[in-house]
C-alpha positions in Angstrom: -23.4 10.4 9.4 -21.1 11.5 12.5 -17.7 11.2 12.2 -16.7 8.6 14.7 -14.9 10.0 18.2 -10.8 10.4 18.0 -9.5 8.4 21.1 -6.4 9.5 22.7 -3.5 7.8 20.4 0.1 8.2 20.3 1.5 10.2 17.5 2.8 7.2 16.2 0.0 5.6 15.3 -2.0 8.4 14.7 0.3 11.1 12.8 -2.5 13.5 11.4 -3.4 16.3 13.2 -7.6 15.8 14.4 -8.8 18.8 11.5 -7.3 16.6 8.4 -8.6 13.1 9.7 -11.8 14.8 10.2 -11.6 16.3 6.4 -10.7 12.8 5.0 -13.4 11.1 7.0 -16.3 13.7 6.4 -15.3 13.6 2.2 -14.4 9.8 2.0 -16.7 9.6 -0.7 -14.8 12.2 -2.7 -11.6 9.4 -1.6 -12.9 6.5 -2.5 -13.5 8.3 -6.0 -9.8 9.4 -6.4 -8.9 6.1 -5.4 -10.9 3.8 -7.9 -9.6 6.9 -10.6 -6.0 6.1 -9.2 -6.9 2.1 -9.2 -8.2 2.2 -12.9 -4.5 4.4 -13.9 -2.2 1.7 -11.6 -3.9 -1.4 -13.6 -3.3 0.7 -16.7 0.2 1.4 -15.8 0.8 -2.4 -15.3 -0.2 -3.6 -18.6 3.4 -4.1 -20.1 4.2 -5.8 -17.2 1.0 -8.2 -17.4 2.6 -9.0 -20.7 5.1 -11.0 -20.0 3.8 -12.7 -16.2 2.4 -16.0 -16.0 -1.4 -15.4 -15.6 -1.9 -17.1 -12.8 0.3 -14.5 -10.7 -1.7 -11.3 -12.3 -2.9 -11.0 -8.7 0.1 -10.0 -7.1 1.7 -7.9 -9.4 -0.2 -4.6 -9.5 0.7 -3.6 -5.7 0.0 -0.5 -5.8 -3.9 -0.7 -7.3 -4.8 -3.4 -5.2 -3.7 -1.4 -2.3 -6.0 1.9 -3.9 -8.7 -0.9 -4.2 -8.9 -2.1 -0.4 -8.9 1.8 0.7 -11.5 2.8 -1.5 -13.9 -0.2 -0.1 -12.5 0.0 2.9 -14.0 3.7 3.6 -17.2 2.9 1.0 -18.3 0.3 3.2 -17.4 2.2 6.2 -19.9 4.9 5.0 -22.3 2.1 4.2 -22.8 0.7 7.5 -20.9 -2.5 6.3 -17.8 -2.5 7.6 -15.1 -5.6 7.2 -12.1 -5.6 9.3 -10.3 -7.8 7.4 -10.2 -5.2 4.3 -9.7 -2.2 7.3 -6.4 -4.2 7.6 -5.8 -5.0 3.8 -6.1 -1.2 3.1 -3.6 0.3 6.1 -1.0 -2.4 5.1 -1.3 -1.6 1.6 -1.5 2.3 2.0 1.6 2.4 4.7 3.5 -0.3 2.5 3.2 1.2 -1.2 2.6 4.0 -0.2 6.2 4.0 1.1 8.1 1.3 -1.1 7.4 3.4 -4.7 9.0 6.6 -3.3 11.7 4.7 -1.3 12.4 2.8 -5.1 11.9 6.6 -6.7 15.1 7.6 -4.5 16.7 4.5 -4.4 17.2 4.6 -8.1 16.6 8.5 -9.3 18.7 8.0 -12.3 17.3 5.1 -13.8 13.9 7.0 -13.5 15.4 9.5 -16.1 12.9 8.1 -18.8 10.2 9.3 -16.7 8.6 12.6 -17.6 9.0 15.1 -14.5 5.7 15.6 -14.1 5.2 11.5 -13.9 8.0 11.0 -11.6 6.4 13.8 -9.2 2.6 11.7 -9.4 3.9 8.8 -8.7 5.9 9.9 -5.6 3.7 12.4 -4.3 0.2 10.2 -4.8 1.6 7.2 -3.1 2.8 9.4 -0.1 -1.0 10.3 -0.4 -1.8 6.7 0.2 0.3 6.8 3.9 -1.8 9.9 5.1 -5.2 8.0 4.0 -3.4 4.9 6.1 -4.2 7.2 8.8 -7.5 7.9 8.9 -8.6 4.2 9.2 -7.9 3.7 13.2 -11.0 6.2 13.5 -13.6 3.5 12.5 -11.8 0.0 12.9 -9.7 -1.4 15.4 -7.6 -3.8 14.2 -8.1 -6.9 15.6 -5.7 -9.6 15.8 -7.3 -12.0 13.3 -7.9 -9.3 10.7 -3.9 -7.8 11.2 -3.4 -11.9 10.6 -5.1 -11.9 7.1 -3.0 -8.7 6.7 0.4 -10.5 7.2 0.0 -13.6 4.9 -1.3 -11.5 1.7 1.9 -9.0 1.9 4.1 -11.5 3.4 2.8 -13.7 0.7 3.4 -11.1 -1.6 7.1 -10.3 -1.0 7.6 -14.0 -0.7 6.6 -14.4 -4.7 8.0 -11.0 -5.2 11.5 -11.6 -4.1 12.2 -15.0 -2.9 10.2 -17.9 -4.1 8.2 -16.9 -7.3 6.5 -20.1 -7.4 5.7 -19.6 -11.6 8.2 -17.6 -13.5 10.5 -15.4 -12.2 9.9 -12.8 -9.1 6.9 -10.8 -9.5 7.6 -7.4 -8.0 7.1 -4.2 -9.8 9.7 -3.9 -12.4 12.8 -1.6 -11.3 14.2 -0.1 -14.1 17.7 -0.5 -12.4 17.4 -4.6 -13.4 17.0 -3.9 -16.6 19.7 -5.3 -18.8 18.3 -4.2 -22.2 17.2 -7.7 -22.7 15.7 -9.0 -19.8 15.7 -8.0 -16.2 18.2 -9.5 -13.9 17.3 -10.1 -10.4 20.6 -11.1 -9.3 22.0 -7.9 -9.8 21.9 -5.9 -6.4 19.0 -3.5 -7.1 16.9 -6.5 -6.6 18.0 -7.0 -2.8 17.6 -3.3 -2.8 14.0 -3.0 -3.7 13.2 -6.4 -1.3 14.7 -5.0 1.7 12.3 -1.7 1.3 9.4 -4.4 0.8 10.2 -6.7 3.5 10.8 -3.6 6.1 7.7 -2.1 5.3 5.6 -5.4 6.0 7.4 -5.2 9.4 6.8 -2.0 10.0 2.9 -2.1 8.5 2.4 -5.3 11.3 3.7 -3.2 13.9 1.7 -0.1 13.4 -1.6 -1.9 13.0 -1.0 -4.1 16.3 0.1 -1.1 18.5 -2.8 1.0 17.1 -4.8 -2.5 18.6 -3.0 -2.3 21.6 -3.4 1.6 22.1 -7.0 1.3 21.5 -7.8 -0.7 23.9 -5.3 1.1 26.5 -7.7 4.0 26.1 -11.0 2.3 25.9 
């Protein structure tokens, strides 16, 4: 299968030098494999959490897996002739998003990572910067169209809106920060929570704005 031609994009929206996306794109097979490995670990990783959420919310607690997920069938379909848009724009949000929210929390609140092994601390901040570079590879083979970006915006704007602000069943559903912890229950009023919405929030900005001017740019040099 030919790779599909690199159009003339602005660093901005298309950060990886031609060589890598060209490796990522001729192995996405080898990808898609880390990633469902990686998706298999994140739902494992989640279980305690799972534990104490209101079923009917299981789907928008493990961020991070679901975001491996819609990567690895983004590019398996891709390679299949099959291609969905919709799930081209699932996977960069997802990728640029939690890809950049766990390391932002990782900094944010170092010291309440303590309990983490080094060598855990260093996966989990270096595999979900991994997820921002495979972000990158997707503008080669979709486009982003308006509609698809759309479906993009309510699931992580839905997301954040469970995750931080209204949690609809329960209490908010985002990834448990160590720094809420009280050593009974975890306390969302304290300030780490605002801390760890703000990263989310920003990120779905910033995830819209990357996916629409990759549109824009796209067609600029069509």
């Amino acid at each position: 299968m030919s790779l599909p031609r690199r159009e003339d994009l602005p660093r901005y929206v298309a950060p990886l030098p031609e060589w890598l996306e060209d490796f990522g794109l001729r192995y996405a097979w080898a990808i898609v494999a880390v990633n469902l490995v990686g998706t298999a670990f994140g739902f494992y990783y989640y279980l305690p959490q799972f534990s104490f959420e209101p079923v009917v919310m299981w789907p928008f607690v493990p961020d991070s897996p679901v975001a491996t997920l819609f990567i690895a069938g983004s590019l398996a379909l891709w390679k299949l002739g099959g291609q969905q848009k919709w799930l081209d724009a699932l996977a960069f949000f997802g990728c640029i998003k939690l890809g950049l929210w766990t390391p932002y929390v990782l900094l944010a609140f170092k010291s309440d990572f303590s309990y983490l092994h080094w060598a855990m601390y260093n996966f989990l901040f270096w595999s979900h910067l991994g997820m921002v570079a495979e972000a990158f590879l997707i503008h080669r083979y979709s486009d982003f169209p308006v509609w698809a970006v759309g479906v993009a915006v309510v699931w992580y704007g839905f997301n954040d809106l469970v995750d931080y602000f209204v949690p609809i069943v329960g209490e908010p559903h985002h990834t448990t920060v160590p720094a809420e912890w009280t050593g009974a229950v975890y306390d969302h009023s304290l300030a780490a929570h605002d801390v760890a919405a703000a990263g989310a929030v920003v990120l779905t900005l910033a995830a819209t704005f990357l996916a629409l001017s990759t549109r824009v740019k796209k067609l600029e040099a069509d």
